[in-house]
Short mmCIF file of the C-alpha atoms (twelve columns), coordinates in Angstrom:
data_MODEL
# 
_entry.id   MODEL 
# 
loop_
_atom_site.group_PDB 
_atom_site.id 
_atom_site.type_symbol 
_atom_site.label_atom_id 
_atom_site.label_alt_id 
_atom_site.label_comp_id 
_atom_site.label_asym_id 
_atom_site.label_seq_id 
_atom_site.Cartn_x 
_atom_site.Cartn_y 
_atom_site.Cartn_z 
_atom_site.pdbx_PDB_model_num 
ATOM 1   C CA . UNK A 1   -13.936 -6.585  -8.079  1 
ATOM 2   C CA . UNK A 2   -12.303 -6.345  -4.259  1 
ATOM 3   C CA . UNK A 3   -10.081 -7.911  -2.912  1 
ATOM 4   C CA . UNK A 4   -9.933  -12.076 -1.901  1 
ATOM 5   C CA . UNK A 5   -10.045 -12.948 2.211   1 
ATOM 6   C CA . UNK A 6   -6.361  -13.952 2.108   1 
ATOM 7   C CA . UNK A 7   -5.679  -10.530 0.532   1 
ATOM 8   C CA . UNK A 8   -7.759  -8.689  3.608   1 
ATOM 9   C CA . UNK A 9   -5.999  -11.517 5.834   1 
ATOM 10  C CA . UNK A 10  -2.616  -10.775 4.772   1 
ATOM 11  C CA . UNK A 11  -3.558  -6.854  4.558   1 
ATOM 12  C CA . UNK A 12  -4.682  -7.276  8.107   1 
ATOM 13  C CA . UNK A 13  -1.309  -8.840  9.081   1 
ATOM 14  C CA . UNK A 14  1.238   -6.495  7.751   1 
ATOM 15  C CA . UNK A 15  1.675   -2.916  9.592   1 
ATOM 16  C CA . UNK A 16  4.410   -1.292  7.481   1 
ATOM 17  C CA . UNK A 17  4.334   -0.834  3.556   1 
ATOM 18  C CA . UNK A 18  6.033   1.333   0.799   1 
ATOM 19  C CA . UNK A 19  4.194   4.268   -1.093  1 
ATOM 20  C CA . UNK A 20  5.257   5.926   -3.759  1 
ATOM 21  C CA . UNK A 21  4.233   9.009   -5.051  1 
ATOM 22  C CA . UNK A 22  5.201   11.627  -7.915  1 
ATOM 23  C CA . UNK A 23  7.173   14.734  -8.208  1 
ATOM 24  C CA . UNK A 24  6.329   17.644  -10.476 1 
ATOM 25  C CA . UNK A 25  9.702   17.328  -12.360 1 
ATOM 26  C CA . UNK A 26  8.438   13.588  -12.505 1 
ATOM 27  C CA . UNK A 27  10.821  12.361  -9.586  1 
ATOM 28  C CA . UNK A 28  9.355   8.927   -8.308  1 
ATOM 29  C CA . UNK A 29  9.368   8.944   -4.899  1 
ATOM 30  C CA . UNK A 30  9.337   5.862   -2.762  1 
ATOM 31  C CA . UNK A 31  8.814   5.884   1.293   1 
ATOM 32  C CA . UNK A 32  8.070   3.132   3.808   1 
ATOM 33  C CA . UNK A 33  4.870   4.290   5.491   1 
ATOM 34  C CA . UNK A 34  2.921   2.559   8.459   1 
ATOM 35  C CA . UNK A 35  -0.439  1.825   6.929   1 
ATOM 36  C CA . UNK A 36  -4.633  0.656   7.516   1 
ATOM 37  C CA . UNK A 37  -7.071  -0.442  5.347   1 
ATOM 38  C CA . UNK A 38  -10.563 -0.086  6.278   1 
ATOM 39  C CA . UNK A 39  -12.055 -2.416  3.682   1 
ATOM 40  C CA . UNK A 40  -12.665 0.441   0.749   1 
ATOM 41  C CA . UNK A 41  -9.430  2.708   1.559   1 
ATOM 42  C CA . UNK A 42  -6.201  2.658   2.088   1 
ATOM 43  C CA . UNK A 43  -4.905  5.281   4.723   1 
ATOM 44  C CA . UNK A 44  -1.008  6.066   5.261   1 
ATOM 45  C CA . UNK A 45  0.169   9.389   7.079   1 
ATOM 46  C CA . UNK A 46  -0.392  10.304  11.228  1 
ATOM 47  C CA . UNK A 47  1.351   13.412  12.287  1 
ATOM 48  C CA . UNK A 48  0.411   16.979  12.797  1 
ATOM 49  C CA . UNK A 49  3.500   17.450  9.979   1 
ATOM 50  C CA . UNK A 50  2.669   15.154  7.656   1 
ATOM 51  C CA . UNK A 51  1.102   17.559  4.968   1 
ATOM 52  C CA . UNK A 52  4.639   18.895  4.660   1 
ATOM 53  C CA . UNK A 53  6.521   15.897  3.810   1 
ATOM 54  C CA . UNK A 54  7.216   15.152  0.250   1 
ATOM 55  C CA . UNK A 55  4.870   12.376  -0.475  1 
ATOM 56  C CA . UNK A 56  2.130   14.410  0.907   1 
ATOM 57  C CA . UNK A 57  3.182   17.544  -0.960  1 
ATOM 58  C CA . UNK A 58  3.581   15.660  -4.226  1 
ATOM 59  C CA . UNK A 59  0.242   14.560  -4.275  1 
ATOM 60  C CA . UNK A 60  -1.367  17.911  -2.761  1 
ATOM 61  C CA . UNK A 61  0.655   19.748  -6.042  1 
ATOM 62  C CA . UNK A 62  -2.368  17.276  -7.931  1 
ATOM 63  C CA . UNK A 63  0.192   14.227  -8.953  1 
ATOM 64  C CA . UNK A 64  -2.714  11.616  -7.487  1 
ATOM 65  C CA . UNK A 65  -1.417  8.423   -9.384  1 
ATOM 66  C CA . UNK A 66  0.000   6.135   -6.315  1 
ATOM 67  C CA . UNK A 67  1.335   2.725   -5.734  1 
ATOM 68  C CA . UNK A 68  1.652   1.305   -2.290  1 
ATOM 69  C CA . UNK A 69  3.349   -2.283  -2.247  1 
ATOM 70  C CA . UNK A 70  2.849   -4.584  1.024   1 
ATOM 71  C CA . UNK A 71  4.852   -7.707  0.993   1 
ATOM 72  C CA . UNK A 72  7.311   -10.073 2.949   1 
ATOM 73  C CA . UNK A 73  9.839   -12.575 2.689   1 
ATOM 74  C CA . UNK A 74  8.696   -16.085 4.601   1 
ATOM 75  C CA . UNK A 75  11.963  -17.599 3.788   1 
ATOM 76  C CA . UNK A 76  14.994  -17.404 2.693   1 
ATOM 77  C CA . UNK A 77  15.868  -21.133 1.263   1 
ATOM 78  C CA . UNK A 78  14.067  -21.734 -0.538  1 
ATOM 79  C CA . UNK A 79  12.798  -18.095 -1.226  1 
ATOM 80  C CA . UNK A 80  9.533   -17.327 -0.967  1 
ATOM 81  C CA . UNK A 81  8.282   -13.774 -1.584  1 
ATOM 82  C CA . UNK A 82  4.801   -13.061 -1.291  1 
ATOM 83  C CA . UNK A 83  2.510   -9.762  -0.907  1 
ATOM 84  C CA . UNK A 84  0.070   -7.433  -2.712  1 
ATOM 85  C CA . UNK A 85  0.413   -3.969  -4.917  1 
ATOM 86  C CA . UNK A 86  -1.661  -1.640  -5.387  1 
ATOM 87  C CA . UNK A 87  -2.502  1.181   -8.138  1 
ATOM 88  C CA . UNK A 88  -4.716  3.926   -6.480  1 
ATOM 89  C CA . UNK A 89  -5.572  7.333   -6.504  1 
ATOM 90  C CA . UNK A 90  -4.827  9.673   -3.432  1 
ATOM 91  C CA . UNK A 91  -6.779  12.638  -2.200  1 
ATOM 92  C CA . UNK A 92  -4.636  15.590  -0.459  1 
ATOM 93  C CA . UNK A 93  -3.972  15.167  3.720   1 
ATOM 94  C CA . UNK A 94  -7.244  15.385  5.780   1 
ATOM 95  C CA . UNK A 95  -7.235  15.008  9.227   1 
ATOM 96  C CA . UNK A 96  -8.769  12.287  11.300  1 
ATOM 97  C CA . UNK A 97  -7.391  9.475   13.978  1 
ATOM 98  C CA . UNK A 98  -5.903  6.455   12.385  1 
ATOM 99  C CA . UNK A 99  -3.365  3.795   12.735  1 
ATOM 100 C CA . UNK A 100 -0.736  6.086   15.047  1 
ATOM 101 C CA . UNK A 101 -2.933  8.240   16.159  1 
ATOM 102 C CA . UNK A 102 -4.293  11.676  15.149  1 
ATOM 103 C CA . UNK A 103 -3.230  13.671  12.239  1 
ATOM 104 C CA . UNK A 104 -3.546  13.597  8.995   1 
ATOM 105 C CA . UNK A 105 -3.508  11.019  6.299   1 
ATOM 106 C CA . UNK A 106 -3.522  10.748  2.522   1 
ATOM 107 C CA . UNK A 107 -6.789  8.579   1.902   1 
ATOM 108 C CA . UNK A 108 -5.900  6.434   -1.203  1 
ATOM 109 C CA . UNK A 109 -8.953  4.431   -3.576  1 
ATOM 110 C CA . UNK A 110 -7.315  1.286   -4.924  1 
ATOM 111 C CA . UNK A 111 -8.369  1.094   -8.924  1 
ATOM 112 C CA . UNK A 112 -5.891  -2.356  -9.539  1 
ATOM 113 C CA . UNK A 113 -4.370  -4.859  -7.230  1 
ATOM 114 C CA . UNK A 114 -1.768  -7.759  -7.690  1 
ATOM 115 C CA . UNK A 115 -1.461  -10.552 -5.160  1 
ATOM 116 C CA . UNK A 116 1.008   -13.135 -4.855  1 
ATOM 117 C CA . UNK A 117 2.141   -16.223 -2.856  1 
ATOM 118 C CA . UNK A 118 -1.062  -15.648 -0.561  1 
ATOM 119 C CA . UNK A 119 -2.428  -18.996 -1.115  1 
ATOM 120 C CA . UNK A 120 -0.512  -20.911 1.143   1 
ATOM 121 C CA . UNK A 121 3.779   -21.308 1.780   1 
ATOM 122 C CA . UNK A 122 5.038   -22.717 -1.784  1 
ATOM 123 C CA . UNK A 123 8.367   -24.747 -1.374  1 
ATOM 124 C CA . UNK A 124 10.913  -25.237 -3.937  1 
ATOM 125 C CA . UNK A 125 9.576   -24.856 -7.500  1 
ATOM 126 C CA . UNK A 126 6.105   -23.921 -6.327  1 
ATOM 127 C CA . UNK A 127 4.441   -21.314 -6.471  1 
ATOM 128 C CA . UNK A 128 1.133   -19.813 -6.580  1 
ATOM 129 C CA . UNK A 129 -0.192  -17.819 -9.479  1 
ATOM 130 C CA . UNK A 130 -0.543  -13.818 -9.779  1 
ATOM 131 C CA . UNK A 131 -4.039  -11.742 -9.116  1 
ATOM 132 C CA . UNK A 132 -4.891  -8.989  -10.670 1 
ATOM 133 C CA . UNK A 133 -7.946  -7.637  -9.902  1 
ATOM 134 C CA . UNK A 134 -9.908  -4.005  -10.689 1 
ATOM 135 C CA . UNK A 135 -11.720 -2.553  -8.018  1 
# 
């Protein structure tokens, strides 16, 4: 299963999300992280230092098992929350050109999604159901 067109709309729309990663003591680690998706991967990382920040590190030491969450807030009142998470597996740095430039990036294969709120604004007591898809 991939993902809906108002998941790769809202995907599309949304530059920044949050990654988390795993220490070898078992440490979550949680990081907001400029982002792309190309359709089949998700790419996070840019500079020539990246492979030595933690996130990179931890999953380099062979801790693969990510989550990257990309959501908003539309409103306040009423509040409306909406985005998408993802479960994926990350491979170690490599280095190509991406979303800020050249570098390297962790390349990440989404294996479950959630979406929600996508569907549309919901007012009040409204609101849209959950997806959860496998890919």
């Amino acid at each position: 299963m991939s993902f809906t067109d108002a998941e790769l709309d809202y995907l599309r729309s949304q530059p920044l999300a949050r990654l988390a990663t795993r220490a070898a003591d078992g440490q979550p680690d949680v990081v907001p992280v400029a982002y792309e998706f190309d359709g089949t991967y998700f790419w996070v990382g840019g500079a020539a230092s990246f492979p030595r920040t933690r996130k990179a590190r931890n999953v380099a030491a062979g801790n693969v098992e990510v989550a990257l969450v990309i959501d908003d807030l539309v409103s306040l009142d009423p509040f409306i929350a909406r985005g998408v998470r993802v479960y994926g597996h990350a491979e170690p740095p490599v280095e190509r050109t991406g979303i800020v430039g050249p570098g390297y990036y962790l390349r990440i294969t989404p294996t479950q999604s959630w979406s929600w709120n996508l569907a549309g604004e919901p007012a009040g007591d409204q609101w849209y159901d959950t997806r959860h898809a496998r890919h």
